[in-house]
VMD Tcl script that builds the backbone (N, CA, C; Angstrom):
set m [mol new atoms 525]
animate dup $m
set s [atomselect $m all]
$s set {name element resname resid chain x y z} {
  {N N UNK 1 A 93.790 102.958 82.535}
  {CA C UNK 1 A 95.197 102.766 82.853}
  {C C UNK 1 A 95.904 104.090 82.632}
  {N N UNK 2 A 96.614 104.940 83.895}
  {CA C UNK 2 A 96.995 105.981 83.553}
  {C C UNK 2 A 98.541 105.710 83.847}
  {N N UNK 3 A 99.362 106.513 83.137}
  {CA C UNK 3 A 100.756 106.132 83.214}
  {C C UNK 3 A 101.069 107.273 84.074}
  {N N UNK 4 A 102.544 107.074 84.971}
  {CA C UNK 4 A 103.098 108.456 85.282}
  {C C UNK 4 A 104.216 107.930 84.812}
  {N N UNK 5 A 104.926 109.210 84.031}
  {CA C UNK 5 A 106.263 108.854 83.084}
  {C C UNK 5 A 107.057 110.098 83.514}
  {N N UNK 6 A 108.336 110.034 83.596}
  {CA C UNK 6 A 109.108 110.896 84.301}
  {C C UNK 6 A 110.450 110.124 84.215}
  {N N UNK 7 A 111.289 111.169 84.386}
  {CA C UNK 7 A 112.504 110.328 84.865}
  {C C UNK 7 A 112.515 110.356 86.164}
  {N N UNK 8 A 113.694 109.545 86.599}
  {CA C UNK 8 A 114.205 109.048 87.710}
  {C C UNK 8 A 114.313 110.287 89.287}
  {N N UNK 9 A 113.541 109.845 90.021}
  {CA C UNK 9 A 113.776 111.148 91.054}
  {C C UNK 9 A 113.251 112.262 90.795}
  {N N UNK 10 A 112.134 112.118 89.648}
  {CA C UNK 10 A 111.024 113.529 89.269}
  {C C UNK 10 A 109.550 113.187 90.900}
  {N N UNK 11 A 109.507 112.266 91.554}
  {CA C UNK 11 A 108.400 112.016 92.372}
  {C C UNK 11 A 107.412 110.774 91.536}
  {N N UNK 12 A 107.550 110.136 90.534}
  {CA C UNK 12 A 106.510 109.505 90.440}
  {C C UNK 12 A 106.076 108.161 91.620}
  {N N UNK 13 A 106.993 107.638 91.691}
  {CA C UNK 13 A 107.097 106.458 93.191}
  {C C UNK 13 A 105.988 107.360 94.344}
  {N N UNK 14 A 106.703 108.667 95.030}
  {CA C UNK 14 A 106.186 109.423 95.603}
  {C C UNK 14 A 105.198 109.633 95.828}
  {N N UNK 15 A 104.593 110.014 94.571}
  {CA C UNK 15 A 102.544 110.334 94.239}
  {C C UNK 15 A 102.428 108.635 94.727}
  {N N UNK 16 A 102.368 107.464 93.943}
  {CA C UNK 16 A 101.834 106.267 94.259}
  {C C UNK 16 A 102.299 106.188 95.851}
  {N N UNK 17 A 102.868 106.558 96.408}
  {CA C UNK 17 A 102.963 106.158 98.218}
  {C C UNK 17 A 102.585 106.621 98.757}
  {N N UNK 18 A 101.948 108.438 98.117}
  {CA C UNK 18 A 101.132 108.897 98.657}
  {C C UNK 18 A 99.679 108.417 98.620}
  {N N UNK 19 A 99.384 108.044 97.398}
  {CA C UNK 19 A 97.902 107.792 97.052}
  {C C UNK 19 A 97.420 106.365 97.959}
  {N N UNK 20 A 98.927 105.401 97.987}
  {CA C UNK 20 A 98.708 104.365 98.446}
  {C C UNK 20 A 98.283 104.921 100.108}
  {N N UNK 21 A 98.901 105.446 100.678}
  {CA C UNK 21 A 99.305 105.815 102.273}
  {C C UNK 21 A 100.082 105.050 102.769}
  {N N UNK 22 A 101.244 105.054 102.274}
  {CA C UNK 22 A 102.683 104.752 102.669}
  {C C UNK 22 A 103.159 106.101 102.924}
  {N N UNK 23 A 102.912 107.003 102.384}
  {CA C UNK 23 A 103.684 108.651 102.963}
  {C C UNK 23 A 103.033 109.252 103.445}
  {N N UNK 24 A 102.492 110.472 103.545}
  {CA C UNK 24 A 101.206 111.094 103.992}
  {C C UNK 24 A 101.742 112.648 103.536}
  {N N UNK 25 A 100.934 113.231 102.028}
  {CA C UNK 25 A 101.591 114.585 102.402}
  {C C UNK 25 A 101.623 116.036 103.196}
  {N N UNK 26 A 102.218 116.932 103.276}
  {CA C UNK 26 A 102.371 118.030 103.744}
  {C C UNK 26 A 100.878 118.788 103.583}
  {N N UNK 27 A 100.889 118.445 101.889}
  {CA C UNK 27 A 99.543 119.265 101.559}
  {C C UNK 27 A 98.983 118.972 100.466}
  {N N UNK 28 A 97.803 119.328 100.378}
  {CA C UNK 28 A 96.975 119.085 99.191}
  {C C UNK 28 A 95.884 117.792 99.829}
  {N N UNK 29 A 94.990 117.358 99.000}
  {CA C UNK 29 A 93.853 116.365 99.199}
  {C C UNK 29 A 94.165 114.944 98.024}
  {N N UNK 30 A 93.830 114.360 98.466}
  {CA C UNK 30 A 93.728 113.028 97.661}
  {C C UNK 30 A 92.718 112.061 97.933}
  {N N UNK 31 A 91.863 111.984 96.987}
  {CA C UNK 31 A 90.362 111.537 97.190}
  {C C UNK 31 A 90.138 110.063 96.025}
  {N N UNK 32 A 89.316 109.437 96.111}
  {CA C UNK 32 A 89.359 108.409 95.804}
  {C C UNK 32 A 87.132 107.761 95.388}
  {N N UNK 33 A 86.667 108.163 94.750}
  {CA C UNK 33 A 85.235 107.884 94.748}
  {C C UNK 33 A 84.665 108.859 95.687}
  {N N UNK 34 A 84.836 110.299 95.552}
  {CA C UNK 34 A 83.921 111.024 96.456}
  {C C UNK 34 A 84.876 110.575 98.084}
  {N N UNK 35 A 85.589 109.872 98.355}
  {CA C UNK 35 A 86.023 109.771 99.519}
  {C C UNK 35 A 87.690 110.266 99.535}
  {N N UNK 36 A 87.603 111.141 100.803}
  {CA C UNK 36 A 88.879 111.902 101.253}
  {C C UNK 36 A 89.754 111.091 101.928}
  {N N UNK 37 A 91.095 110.939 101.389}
  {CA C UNK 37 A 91.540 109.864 101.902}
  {C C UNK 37 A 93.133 110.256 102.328}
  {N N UNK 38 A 93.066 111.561 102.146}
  {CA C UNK 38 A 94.317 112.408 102.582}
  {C C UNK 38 A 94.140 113.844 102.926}
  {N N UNK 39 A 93.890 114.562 103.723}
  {CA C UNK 39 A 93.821 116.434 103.557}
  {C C UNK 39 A 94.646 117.027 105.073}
  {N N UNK 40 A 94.333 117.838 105.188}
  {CA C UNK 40 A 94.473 118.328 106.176}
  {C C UNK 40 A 94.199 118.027 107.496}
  {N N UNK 41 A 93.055 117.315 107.404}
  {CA C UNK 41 A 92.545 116.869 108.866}
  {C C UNK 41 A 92.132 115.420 109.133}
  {N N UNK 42 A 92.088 114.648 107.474}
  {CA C UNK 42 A 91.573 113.607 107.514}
  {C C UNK 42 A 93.070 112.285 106.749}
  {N N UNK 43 A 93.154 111.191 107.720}
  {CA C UNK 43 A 94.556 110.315 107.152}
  {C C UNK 43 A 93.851 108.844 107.222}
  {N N UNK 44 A 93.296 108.291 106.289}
  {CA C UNK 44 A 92.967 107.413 105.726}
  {C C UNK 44 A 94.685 105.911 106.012}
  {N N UNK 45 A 94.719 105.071 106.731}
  {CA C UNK 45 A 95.493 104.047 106.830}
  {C C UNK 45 A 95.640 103.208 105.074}
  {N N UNK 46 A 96.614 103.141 105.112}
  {CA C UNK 46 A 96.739 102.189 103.627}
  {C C UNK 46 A 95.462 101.228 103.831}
  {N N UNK 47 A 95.529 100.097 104.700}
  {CA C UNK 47 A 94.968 99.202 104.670}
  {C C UNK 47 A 93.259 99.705 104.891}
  {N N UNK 48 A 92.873 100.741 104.872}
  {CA C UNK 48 A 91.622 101.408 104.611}
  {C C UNK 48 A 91.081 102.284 103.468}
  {N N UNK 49 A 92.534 101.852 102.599}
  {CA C UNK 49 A 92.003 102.513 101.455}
  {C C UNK 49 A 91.469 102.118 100.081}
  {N N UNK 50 A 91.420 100.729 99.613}
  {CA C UNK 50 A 90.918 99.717 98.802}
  {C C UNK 50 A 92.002 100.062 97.868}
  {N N UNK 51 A 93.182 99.989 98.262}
  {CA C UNK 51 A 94.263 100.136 96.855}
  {C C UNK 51 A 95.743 99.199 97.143}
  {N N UNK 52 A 95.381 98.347 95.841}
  {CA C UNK 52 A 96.581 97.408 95.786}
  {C C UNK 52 A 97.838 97.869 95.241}
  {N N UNK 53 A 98.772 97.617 95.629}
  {CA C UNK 53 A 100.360 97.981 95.319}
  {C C UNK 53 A 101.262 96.968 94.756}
  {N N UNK 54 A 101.282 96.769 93.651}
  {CA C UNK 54 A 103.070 96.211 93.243}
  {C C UNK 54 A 103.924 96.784 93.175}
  {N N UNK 55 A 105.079 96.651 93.565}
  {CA C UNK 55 A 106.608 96.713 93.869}
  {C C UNK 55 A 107.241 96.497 92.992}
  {N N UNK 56 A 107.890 97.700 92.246}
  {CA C UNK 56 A 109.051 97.161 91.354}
  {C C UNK 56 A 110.337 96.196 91.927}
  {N N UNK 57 A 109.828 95.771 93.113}
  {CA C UNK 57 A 111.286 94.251 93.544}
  {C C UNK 57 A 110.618 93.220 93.695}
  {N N UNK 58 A 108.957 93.171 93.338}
  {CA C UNK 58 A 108.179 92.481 93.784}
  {C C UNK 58 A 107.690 92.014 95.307}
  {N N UNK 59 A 108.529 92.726 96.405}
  {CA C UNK 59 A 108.042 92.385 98.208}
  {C C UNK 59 A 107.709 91.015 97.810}
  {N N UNK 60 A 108.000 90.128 97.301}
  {CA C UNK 60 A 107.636 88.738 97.901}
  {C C UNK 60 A 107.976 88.522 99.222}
  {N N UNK 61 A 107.800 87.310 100.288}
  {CA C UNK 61 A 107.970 86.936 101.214}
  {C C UNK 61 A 108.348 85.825 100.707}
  {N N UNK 62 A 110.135 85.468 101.009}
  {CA C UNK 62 A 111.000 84.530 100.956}
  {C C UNK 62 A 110.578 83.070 101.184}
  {N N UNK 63 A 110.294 83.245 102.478}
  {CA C UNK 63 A 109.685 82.142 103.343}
  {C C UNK 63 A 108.157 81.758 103.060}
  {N N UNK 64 A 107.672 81.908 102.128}
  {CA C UNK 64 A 106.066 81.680 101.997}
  {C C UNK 64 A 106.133 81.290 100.266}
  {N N UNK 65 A 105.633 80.392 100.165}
  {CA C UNK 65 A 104.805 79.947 98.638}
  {C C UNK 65 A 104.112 80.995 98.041}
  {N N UNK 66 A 103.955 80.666 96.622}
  {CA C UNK 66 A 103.063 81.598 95.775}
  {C C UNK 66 A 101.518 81.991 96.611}
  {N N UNK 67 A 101.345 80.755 97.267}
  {CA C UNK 67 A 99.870 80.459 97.554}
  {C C UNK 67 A 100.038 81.383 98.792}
  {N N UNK 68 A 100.851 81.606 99.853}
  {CA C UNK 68 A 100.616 82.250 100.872}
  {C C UNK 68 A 101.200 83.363 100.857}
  {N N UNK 69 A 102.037 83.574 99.757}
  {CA C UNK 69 A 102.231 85.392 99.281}
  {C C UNK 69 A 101.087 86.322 98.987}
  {N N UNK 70 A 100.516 85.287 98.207}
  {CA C UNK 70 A 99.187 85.394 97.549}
  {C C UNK 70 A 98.580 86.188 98.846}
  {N N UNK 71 A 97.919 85.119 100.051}
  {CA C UNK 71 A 96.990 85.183 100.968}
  {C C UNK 71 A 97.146 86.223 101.753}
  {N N UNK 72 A 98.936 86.147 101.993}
  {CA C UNK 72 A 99.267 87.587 103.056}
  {C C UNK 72 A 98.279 88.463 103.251}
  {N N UNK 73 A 97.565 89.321 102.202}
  {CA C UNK 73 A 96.603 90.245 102.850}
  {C C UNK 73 A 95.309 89.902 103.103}
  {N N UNK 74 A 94.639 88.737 103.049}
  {CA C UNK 74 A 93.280 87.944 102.793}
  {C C UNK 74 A 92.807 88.167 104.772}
  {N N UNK 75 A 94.003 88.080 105.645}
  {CA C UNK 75 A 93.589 87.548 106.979}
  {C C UNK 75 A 92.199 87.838 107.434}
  {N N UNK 76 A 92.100 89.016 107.059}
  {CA C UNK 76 A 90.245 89.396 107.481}
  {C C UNK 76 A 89.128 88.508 106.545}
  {N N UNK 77 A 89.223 88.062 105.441}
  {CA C UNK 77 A 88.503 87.496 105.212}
  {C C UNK 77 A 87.901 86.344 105.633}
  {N N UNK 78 A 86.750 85.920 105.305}
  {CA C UNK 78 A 86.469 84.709 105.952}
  {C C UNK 78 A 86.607 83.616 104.987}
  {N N UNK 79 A 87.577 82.288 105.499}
  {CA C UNK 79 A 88.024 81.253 105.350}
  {C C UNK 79 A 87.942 80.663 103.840}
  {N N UNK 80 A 86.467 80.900 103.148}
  {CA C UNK 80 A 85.965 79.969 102.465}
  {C C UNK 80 A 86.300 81.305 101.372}
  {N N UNK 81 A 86.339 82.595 101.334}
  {CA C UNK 81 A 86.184 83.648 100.422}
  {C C UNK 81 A 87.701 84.346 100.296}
  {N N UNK 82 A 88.459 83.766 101.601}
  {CA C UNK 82 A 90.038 83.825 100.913}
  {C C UNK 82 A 90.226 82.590 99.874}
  {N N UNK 83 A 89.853 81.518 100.536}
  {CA C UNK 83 A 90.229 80.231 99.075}
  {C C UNK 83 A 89.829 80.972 97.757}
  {N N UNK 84 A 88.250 81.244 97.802}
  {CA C UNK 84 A 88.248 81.839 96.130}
  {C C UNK 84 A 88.922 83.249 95.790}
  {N N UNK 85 A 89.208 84.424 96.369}
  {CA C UNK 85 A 89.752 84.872 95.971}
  {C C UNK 85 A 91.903 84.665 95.586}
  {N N UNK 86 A 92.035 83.752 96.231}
  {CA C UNK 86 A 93.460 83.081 95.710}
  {C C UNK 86 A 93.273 82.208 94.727}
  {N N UNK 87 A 92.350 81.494 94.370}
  {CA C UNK 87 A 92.106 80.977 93.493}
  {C C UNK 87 A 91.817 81.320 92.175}
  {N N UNK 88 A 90.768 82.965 92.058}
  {CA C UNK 88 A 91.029 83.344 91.317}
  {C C UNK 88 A 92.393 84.387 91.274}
  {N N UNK 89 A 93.023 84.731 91.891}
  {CA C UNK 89 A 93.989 85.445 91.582}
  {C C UNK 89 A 95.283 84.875 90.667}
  {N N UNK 90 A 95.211 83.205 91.536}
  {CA C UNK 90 A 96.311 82.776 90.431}
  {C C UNK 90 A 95.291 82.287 89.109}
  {N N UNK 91 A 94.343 82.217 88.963}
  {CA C UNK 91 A 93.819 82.077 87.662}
  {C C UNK 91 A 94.516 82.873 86.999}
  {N N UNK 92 A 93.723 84.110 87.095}
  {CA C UNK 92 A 93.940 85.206 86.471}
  {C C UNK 92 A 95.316 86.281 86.292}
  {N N UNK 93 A 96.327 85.401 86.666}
  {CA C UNK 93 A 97.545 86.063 87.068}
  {C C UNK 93 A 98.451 84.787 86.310}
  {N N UNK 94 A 97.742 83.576 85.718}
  {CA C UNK 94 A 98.610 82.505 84.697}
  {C C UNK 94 A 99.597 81.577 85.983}
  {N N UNK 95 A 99.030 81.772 87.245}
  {CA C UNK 95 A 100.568 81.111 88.183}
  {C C UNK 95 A 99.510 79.376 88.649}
  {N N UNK 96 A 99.006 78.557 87.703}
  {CA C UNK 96 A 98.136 77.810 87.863}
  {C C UNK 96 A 99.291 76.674 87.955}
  {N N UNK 97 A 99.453 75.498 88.873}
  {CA C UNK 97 A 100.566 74.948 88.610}
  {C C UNK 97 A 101.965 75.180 89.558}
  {N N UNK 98 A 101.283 76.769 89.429}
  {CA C UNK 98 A 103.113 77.192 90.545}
  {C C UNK 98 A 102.237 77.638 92.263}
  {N N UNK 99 A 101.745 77.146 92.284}
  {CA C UNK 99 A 101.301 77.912 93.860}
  {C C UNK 99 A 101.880 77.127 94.878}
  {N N UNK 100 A 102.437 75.986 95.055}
  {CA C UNK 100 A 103.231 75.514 96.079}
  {C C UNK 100 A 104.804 75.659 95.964}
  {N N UNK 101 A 105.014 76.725 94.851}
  {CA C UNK 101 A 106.868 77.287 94.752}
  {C C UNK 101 A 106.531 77.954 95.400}
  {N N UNK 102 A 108.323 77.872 95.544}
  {CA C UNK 102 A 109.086 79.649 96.131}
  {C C UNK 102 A 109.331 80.304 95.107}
  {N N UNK 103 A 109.328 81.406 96.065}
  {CA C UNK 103 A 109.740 82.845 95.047}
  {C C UNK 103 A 111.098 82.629 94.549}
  {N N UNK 104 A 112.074 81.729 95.380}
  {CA C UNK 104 A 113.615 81.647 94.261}
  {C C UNK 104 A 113.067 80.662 93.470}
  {N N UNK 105 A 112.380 79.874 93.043}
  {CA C UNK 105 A 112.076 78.701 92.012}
  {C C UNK 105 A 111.352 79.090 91.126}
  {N N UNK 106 A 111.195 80.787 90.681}
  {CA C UNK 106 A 110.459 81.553 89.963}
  {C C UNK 106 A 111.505 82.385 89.233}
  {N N UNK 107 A 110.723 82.864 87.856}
  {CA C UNK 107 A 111.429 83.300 86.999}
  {C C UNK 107 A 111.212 84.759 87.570}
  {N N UNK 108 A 111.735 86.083 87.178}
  {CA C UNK 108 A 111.075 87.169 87.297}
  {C C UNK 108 A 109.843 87.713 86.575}
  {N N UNK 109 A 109.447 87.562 85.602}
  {CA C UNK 109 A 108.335 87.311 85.298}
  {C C UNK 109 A 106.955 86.712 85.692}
  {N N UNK 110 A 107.594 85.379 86.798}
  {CA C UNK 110 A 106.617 85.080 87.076}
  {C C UNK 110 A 106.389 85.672 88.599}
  {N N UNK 111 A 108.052 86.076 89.189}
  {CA C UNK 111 A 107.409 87.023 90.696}
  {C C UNK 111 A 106.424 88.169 90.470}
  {N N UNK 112 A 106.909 88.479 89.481}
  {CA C UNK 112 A 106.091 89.813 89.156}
  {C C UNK 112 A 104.172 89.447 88.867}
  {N N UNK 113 A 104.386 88.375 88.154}
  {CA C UNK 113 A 102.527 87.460 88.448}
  {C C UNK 113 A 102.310 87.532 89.873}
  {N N UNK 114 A 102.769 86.730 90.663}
  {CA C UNK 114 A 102.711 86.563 92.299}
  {C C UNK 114 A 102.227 87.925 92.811}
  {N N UNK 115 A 103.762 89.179 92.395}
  {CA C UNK 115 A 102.779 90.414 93.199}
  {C C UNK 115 A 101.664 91.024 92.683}
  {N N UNK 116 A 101.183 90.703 91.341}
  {CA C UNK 116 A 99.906 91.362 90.781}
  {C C UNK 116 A 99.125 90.424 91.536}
  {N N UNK 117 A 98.991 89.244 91.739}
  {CA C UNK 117 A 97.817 88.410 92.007}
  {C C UNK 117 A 97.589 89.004 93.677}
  {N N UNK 118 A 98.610 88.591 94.501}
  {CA C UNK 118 A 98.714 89.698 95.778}
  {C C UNK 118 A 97.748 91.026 95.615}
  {N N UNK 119 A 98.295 91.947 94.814}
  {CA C UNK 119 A 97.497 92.583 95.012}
  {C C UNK 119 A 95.917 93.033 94.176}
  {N N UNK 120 A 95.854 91.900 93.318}
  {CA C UNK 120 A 94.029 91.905 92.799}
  {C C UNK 120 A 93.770 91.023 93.823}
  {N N UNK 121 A 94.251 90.122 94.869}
  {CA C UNK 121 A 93.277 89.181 95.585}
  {C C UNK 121 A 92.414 90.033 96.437}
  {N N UNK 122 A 92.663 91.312 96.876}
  {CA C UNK 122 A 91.720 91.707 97.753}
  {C C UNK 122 A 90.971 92.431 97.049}
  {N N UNK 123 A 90.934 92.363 96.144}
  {CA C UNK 123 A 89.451 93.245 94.956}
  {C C UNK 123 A 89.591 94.596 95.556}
  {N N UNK 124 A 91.169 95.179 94.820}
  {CA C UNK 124 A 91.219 96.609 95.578}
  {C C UNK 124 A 90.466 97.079 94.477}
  {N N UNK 125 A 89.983 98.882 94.746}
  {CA C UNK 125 A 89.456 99.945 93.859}
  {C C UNK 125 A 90.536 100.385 92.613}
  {N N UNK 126 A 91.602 100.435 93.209}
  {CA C UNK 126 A 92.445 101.015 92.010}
  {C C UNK 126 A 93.804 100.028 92.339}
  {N N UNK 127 A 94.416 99.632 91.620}
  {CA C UNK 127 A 95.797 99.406 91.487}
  {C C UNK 127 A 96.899 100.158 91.085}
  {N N UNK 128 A 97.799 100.120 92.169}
  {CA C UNK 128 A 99.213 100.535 91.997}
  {C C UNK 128 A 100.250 99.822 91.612}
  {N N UNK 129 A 101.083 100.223 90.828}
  {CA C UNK 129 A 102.126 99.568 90.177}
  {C C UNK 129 A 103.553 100.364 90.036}
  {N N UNK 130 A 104.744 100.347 90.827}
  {CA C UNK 130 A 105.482 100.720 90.654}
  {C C UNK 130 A 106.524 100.123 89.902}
  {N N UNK 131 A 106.601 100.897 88.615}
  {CA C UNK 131 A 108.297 100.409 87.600}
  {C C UNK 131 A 107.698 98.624 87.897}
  {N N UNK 132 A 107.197 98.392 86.970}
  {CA C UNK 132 A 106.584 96.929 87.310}
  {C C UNK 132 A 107.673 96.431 86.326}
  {N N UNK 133 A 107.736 96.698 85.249}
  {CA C UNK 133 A 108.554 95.789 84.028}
  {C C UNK 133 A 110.057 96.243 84.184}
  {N N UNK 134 A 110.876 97.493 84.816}
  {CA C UNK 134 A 112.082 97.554 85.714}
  {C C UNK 134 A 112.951 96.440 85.347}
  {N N UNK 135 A 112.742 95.663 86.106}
  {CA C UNK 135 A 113.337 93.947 86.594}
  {C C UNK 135 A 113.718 93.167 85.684}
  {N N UNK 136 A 113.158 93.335 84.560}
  {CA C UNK 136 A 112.793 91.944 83.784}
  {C C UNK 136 A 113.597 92.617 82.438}
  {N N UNK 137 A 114.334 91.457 82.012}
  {CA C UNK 137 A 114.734 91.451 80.389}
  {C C UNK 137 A 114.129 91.884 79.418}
  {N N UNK 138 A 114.426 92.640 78.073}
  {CA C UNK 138 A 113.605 92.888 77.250}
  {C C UNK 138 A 112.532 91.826 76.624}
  {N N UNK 139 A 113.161 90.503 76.941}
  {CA C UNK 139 A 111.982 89.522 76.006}
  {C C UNK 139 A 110.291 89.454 76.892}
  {N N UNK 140 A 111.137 88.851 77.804}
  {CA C UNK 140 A 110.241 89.180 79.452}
  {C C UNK 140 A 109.121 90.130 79.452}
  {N N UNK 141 A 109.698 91.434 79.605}
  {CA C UNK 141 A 109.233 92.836 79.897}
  {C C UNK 141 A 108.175 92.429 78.130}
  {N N UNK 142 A 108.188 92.622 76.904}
  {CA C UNK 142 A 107.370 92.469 76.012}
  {C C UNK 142 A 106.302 91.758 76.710}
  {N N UNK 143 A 106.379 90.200 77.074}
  {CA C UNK 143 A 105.334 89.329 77.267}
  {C C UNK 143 A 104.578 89.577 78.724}
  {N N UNK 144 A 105.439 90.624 79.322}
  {CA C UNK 144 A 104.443 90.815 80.743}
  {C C UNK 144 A 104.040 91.912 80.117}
  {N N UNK 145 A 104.211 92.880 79.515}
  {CA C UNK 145 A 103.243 93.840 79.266}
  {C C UNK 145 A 101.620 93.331 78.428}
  {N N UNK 146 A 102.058 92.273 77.624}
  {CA C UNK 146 A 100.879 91.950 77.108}
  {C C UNK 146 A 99.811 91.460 77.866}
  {N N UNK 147 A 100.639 90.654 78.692}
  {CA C UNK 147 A 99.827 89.712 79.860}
  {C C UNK 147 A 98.999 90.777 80.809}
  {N N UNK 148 A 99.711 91.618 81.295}
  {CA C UNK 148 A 99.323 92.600 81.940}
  {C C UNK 148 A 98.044 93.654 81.718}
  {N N UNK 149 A 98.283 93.640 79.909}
  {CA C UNK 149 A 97.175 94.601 79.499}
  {C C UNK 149 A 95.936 93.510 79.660}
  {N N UNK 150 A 95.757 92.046 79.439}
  {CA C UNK 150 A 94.779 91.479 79.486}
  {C C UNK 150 A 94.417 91.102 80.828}
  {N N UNK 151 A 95.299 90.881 81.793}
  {CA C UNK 151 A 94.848 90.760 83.069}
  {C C UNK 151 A 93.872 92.412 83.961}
  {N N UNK 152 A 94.965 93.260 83.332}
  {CA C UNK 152 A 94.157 94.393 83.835}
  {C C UNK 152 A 92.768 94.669 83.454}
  {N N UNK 153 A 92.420 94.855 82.218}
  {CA C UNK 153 A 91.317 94.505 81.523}
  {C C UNK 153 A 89.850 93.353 81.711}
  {N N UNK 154 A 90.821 92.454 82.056}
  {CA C UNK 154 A 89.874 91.548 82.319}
  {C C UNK 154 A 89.598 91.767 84.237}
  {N N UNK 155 A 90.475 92.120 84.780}
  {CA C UNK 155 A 90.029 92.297 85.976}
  {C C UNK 155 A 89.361 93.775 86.140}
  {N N UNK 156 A 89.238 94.464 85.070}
  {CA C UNK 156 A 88.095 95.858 85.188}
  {C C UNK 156 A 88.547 96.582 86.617}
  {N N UNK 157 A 89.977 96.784 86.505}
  {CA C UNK 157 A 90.655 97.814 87.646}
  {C C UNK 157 A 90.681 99.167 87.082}
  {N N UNK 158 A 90.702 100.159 87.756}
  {CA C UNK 158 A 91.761 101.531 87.444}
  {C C UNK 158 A 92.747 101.324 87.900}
  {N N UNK 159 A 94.061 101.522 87.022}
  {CA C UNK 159 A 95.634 101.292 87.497}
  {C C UNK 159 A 96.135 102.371 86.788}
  {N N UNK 160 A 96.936 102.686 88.091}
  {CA C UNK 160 A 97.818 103.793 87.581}
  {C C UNK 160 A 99.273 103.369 88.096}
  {N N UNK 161 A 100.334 103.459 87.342}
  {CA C UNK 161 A 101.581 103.129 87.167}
  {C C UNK 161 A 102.685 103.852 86.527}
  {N N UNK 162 A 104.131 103.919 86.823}
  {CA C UNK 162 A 104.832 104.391 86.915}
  {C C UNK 162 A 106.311 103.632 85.951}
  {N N UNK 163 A 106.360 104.593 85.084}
  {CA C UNK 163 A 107.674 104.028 84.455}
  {C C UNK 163 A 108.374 105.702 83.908}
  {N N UNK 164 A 110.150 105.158 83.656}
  {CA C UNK 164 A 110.449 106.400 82.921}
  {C C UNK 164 A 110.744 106.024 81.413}
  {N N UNK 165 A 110.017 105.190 80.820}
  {CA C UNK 165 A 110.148 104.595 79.695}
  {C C UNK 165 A 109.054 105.196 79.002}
  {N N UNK 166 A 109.184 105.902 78.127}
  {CA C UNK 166 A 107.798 106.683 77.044}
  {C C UNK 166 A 107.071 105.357 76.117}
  {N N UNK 167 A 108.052 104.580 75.490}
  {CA C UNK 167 A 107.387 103.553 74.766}
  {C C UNK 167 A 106.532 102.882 75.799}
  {N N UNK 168 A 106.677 102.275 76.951}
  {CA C UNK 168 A 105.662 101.291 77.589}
  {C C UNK 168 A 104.482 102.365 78.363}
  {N N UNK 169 A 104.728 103.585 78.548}
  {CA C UNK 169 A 103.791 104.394 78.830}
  {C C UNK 169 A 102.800 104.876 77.639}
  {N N UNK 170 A 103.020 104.681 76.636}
  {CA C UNK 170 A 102.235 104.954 75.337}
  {C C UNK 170 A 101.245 103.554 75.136}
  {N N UNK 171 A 102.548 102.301 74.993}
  {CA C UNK 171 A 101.276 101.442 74.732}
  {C C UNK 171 A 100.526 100.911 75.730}
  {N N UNK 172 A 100.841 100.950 76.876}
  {CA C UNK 172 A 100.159 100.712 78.051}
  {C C UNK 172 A 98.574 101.542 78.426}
  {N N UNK 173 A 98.916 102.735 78.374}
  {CA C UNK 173 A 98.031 103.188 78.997}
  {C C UNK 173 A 97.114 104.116 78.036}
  {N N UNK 174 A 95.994 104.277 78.611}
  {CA C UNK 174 A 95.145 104.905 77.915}
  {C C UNK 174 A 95.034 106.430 77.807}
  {N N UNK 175 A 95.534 106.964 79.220}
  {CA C UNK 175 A 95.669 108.377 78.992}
  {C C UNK 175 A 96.977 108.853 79.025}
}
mol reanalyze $m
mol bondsrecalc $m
mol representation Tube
mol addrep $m
């Protein structure tokens, strides 16, 4: 778990949209397991790059349940291996119970479950997380960080994430 800590408008969002391929930069390389996934000559599509993204607003989709927020990116999969991977996602994301709400019939805490499970359902390589705890109240923000360190953990991701808060970048992350 690597933190990027900065204040506000230093680029940390930036690097994650680059790494994600939401931006594409000017210059430099960005590689990912021996694979080039940004340079000069070579532009890797987000959706070709095995890396999940949360949203510090959470991008839910209004109009769709936990369960098909969830699925949004599953479409390529086949039928029987999207069920288990939504299945485990809300396991492992505590939303057991809530998968036929809406995102307004949710606490922020728990949208913020919804977009982590979103994005571990496709068993990305690394996870992105922008200003994830942002949103949420101090009581909140405590109990999703905990949740978070055990979900990350237990889902054996590399995540790298973004806050301008030094305390949640200390206990969060490892480097």
């Amino acid at each position: 778990i690597l933190a990027l800590l900065g204040p506000s408008g230093c680029g940390k969002t930036t690097t994650l949209r680059a790494i994600a391929g939401f931006e594409r930069p000017e210059q430099g390389t960005i590689t990912l397991s021996d694979t080039v996934l940004s340079d000069d000559t070579t532009w890797l599509r987000p959706e070709q790059r095995g890396i999940g993204f949360v949203f510090q607003d959470y991008a839910l989709f209004p109009h769709l349940n936990v369960t098909q927020n969830i699925a949004f990116g599953l479409q390529n999969f086949p039928r029987a291996k999207r069920k288990e991977r939504i299945a485990m996602a809300i396991e492992l994301s505590g939303l057991s119970g809530l998968a036929q709400r809406a995102p307004h019939e949710l606490s922020g805490g728990m949208k913020q479950r919804v977009g982590l499970a979103r994005a571990l359902a496709s068993d990305p390589d690394v996870l992105l997380m922008d200003e994830p705890f942002a949103a949420l109240d101090a009581q909140t923000r405590d109990i999703m960080q905990a949740e978070l360190l055990r979900i990350w953990h237990e889902a054996q991701k590399t995540v790298i994430f973004v806050t301008h808060q030094i305390e949640e970048a200390i206990y969060l992350s490892d480097y």
